[in-house]
DRENTORKOL-3810 file (N, C-alpha, C; in nm, 4 decimals):
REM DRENTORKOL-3810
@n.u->10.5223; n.v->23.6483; n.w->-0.2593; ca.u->10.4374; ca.v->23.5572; ca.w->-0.3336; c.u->10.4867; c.v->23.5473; c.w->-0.4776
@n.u->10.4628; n.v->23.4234; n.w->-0.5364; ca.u->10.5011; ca.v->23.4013; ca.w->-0.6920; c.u->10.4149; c.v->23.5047; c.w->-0.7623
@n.u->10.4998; n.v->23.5474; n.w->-0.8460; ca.u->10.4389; ca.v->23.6595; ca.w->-0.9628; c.u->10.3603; c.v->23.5205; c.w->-1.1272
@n.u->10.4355; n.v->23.4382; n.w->-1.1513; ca.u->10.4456; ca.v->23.3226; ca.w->-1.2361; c.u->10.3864; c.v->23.2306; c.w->-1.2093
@n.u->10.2716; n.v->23.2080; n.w->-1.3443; ca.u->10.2020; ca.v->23.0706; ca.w->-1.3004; c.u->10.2457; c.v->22.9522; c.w->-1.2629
@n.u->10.3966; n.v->22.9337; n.w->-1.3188; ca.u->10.4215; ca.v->22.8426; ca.w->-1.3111; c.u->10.5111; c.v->22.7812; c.w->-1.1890
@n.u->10.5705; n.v->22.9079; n.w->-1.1382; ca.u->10.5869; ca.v->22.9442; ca.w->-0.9669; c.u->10.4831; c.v->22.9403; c.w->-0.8531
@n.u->10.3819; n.v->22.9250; n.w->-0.9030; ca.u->10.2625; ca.v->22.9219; ca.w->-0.8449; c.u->10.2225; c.v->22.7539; c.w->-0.8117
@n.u->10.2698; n.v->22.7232; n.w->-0.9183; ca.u->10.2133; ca.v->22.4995; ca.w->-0.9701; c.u->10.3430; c.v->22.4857; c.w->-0.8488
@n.u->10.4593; n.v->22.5294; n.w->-0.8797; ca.u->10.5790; ca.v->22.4476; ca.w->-0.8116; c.u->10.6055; c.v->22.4742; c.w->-0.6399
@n.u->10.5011; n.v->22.5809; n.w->-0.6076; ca.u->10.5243; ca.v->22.5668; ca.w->-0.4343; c.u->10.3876; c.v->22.5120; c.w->-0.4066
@n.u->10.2875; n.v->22.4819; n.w->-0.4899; ca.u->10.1806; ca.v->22.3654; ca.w->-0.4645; c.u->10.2125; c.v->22.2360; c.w->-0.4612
@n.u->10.2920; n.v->22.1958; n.w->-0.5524; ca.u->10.3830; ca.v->22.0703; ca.w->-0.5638; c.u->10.4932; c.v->22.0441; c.w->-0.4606
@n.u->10.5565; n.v->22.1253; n.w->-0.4161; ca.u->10.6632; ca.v->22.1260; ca.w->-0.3090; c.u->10.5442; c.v->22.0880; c.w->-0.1808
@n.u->10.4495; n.v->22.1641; n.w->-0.1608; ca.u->10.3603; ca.v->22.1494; ca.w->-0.0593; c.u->10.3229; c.v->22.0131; c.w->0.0039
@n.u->10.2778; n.v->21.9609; n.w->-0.1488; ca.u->10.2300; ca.v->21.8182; ca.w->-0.1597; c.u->10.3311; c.v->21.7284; c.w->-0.1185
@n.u->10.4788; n.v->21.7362; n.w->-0.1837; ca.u->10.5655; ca.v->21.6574; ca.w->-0.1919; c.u->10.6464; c.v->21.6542; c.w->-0.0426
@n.u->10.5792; n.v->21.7634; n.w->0.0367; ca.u->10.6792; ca.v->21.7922; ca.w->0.1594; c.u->10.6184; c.v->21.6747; c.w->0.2399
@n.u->10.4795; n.v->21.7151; n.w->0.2326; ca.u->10.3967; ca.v->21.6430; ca.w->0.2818; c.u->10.3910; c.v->21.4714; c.w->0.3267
@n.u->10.4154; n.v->21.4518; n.w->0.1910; ca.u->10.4351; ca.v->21.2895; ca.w->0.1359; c.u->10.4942; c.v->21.2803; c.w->0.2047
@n.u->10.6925; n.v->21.3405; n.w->0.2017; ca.u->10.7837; ca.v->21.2853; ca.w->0.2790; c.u->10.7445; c.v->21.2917; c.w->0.3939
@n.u->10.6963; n.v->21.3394; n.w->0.4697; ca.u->10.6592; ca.v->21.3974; ca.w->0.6281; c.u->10.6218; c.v->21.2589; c.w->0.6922
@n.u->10.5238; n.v->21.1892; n.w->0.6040; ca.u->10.4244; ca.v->21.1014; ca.w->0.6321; c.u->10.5403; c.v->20.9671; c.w->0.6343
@n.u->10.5974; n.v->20.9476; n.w->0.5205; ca.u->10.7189; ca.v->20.8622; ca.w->0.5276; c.u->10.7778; c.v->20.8633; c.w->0.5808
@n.u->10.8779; n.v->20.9620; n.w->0.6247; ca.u->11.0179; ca.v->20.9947; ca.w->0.7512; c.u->10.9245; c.v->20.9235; c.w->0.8997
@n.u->10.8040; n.v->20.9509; n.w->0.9324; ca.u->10.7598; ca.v->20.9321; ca.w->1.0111; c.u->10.7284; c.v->20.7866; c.w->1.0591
@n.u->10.6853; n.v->20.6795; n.w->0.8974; ca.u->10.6408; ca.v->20.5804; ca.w->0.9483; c.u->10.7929; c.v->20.4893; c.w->0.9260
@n.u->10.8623; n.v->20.5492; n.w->0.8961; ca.u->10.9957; ca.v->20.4594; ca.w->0.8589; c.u->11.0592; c.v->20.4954; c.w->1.0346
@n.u->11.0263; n.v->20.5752; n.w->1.0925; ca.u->11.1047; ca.v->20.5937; ca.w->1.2169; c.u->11.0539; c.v->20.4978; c.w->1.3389
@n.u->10.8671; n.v->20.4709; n.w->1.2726; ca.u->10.8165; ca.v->20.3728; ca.w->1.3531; c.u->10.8483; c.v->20.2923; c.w->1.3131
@n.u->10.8483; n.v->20.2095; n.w->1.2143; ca.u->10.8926; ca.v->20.0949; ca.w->1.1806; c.u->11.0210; c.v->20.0330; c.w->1.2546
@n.u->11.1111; n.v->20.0941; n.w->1.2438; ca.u->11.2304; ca.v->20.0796; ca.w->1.3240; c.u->11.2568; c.v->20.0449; c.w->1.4522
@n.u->11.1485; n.v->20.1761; n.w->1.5235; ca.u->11.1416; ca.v->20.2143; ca.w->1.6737; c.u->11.0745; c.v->20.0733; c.w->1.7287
@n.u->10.9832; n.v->20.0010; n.w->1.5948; ca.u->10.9060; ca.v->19.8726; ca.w->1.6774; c.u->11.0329; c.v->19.7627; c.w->1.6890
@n.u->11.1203; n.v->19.7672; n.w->1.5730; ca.u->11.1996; ca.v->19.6534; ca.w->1.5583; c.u->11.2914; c.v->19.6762; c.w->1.6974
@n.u->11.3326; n.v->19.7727; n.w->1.7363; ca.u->11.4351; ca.v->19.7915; ca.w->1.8708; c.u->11.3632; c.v->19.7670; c.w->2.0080
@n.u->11.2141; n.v->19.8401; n.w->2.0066; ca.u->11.1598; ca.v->19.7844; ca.w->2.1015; c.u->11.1463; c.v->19.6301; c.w->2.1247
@n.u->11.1057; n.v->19.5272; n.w->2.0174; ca.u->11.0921; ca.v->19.4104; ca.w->2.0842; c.u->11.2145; c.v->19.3859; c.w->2.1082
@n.u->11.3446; n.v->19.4170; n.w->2.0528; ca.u->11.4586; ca.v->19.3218; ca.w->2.0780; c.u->11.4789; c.v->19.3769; c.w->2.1913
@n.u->11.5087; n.v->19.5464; n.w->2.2340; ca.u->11.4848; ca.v->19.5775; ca.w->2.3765; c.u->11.4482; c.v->19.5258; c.w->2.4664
@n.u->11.3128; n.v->19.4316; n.w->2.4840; ca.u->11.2374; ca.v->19.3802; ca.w->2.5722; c.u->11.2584; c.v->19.1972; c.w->2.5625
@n.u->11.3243; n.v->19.1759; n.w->2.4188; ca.u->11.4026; ca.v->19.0682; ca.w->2.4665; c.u->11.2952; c.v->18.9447; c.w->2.3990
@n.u->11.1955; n.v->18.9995; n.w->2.3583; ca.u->11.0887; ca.v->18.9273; ca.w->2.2487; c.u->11.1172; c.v->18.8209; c.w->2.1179
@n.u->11.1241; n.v->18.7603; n.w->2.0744; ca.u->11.2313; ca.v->18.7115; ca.w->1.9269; c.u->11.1509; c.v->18.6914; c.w->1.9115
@n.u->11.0195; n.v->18.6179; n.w->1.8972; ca.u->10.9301; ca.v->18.5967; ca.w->1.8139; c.u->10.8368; c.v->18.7410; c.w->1.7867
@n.u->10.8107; n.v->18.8387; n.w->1.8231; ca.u->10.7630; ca.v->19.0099; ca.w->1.8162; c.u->10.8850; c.v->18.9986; c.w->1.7413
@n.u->11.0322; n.v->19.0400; n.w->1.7403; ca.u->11.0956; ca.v->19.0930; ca.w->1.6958; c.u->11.1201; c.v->19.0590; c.w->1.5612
@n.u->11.1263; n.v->18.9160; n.w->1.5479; ca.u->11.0949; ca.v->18.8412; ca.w->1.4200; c.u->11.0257; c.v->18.8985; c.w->1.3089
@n.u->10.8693; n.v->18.9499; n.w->1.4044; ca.u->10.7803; ca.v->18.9271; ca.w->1.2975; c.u->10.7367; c.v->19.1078; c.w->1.2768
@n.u->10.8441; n.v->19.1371; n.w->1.3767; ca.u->10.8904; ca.v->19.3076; ca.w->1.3246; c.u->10.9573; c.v->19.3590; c.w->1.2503
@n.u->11.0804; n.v->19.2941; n.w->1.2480; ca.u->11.1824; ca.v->19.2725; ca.w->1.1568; c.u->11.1255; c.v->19.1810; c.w->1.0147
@n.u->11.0006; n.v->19.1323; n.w->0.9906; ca.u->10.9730; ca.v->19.1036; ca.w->0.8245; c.u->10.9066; c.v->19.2325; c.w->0.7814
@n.u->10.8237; n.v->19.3009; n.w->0.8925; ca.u->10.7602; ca.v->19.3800; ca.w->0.8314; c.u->10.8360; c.v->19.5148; c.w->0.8197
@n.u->10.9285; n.v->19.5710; n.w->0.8963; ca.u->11.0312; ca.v->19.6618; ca.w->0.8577; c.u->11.0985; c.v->19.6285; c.w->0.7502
@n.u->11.1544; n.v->19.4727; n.w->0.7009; ca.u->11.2487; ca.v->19.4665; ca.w->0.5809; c.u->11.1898; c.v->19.4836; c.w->0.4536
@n.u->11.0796; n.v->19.4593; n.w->0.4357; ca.u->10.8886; ca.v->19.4607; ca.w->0.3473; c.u->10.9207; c.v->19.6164; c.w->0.2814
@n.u->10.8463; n.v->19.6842; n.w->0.4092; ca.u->10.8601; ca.v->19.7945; ca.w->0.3982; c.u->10.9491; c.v->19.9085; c.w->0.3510
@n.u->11.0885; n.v->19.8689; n.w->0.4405; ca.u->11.1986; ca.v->19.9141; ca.w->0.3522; c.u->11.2377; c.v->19.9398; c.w->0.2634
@n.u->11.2184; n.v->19.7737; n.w->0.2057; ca.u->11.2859; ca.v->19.7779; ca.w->0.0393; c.u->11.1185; c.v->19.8276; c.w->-0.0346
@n.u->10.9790; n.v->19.8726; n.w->-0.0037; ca.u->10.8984; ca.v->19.9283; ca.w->-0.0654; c.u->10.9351; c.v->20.0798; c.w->-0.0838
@n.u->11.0056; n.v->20.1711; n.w->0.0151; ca.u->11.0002; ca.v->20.2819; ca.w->0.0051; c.u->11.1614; c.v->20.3048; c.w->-0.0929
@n.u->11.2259; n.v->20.2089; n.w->-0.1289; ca.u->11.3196; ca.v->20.2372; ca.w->-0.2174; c.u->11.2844; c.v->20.2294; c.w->-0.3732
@n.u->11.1839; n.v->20.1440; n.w->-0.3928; ca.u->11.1263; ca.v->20.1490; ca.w->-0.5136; c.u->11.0121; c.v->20.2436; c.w->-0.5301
@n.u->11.0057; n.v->20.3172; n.w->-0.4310; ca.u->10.9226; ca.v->20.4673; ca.w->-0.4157; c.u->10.9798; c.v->20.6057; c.w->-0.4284
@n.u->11.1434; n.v->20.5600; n.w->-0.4135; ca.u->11.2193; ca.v->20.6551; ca.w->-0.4181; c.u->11.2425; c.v->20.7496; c.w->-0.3127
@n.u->11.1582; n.v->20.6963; n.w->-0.2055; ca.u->11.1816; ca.v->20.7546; ca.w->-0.0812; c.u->11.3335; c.v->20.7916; c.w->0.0046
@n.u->11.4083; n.v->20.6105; n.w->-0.0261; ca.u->11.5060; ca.v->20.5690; ca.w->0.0654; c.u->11.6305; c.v->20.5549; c.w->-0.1115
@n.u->11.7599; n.v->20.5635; n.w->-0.0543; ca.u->11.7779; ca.v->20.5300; ca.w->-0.1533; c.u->11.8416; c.v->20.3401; c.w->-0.1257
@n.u->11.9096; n.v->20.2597; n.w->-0.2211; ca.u->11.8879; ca.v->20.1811; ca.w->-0.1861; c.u->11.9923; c.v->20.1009; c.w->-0.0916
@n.u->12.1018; n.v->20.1967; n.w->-0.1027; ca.u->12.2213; ca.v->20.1192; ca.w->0.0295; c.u->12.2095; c.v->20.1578; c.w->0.1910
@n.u->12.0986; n.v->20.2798; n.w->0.1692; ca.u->12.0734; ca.v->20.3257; ca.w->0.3062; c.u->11.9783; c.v->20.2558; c.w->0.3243
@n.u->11.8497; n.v->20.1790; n.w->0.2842; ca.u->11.7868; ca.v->20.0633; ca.w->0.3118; c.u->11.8110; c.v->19.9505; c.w->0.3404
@n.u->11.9406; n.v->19.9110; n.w->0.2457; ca.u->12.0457; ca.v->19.7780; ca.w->0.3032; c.u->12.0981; c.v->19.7835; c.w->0.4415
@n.u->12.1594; n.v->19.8935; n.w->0.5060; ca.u->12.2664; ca.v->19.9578; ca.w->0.6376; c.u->12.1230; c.v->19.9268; c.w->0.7140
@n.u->12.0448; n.v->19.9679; n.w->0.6944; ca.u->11.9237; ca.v->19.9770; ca.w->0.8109; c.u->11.8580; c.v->19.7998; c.w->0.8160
@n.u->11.8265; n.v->19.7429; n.w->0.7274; ca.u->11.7796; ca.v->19.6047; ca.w->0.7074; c.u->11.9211; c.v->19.5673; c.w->0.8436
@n.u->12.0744; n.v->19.5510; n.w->0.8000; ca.u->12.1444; ca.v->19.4896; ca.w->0.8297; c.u->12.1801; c.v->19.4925; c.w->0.9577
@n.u->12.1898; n.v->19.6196; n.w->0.9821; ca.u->12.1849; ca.v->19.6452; ca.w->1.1174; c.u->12.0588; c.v->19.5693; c.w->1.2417
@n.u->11.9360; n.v->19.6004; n.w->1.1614; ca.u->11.8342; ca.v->19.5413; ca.w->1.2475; c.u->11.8534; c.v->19.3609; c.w->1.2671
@n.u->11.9063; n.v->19.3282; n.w->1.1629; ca.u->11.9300; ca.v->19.1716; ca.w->1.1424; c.u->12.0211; c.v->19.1528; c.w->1.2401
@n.u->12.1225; n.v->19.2417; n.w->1.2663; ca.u->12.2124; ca.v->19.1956; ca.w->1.3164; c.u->12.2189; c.v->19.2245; c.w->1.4884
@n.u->12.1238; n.v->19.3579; n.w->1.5087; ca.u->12.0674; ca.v->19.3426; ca.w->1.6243; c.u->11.9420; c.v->19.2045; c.w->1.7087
@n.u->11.9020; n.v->19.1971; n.w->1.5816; ca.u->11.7972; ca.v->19.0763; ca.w->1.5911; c.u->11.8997; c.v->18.9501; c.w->1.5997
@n.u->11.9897; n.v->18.9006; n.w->1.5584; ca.u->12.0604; ca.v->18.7618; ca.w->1.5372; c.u->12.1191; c.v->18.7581; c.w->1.7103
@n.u->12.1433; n.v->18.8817; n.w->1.7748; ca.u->12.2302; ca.v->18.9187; ca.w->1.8985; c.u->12.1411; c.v->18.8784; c.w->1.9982
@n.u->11.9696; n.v->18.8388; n.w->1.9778; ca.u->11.9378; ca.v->18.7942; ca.w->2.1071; c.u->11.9248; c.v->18.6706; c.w->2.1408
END
């Protein structure tokens, strides 16, 4: 255990912050998982309107500092480009 108060603030903060990400990694994996499912199933109008709300989203968690911002681009582009393929 921390002896230091201030060792004490920073694995409360790590706690919190693990947290946050947890919640993010998670909905960014759904987000995705919806955009592959409709094109999977061959949908373009679902996939369409999966692919605005994944690209939305995306570029929100880069100005959150979540994502950084060329690994948000690779993922947008890719989905576009899976999406343009059906």
């Amino acid at each position: 255990m921390a002896n230091h108060k201030s060792s004490v603030k920073r694995i409360r903060q790590t706690i919190v912050k693990a947290e946050r990400n947890r919640f993010y990694r998670t909905r960014l994996k759904n987000i995705v998982k919806d955009v592959n499912t409709a094109i999977a199933t061959g949908n373009k109008e679902e996939a369409t309107v999966a692919f605005k709300v994944a690209n939305k989203q995306l570029h929100k968690f880069v100005s959150k500092g979540i994502l950084k911002k060329e690994t948000a681009a690779r993922k947008v582009s890719r989905l576009n480009k899976a999406l343009n393929a059906l």
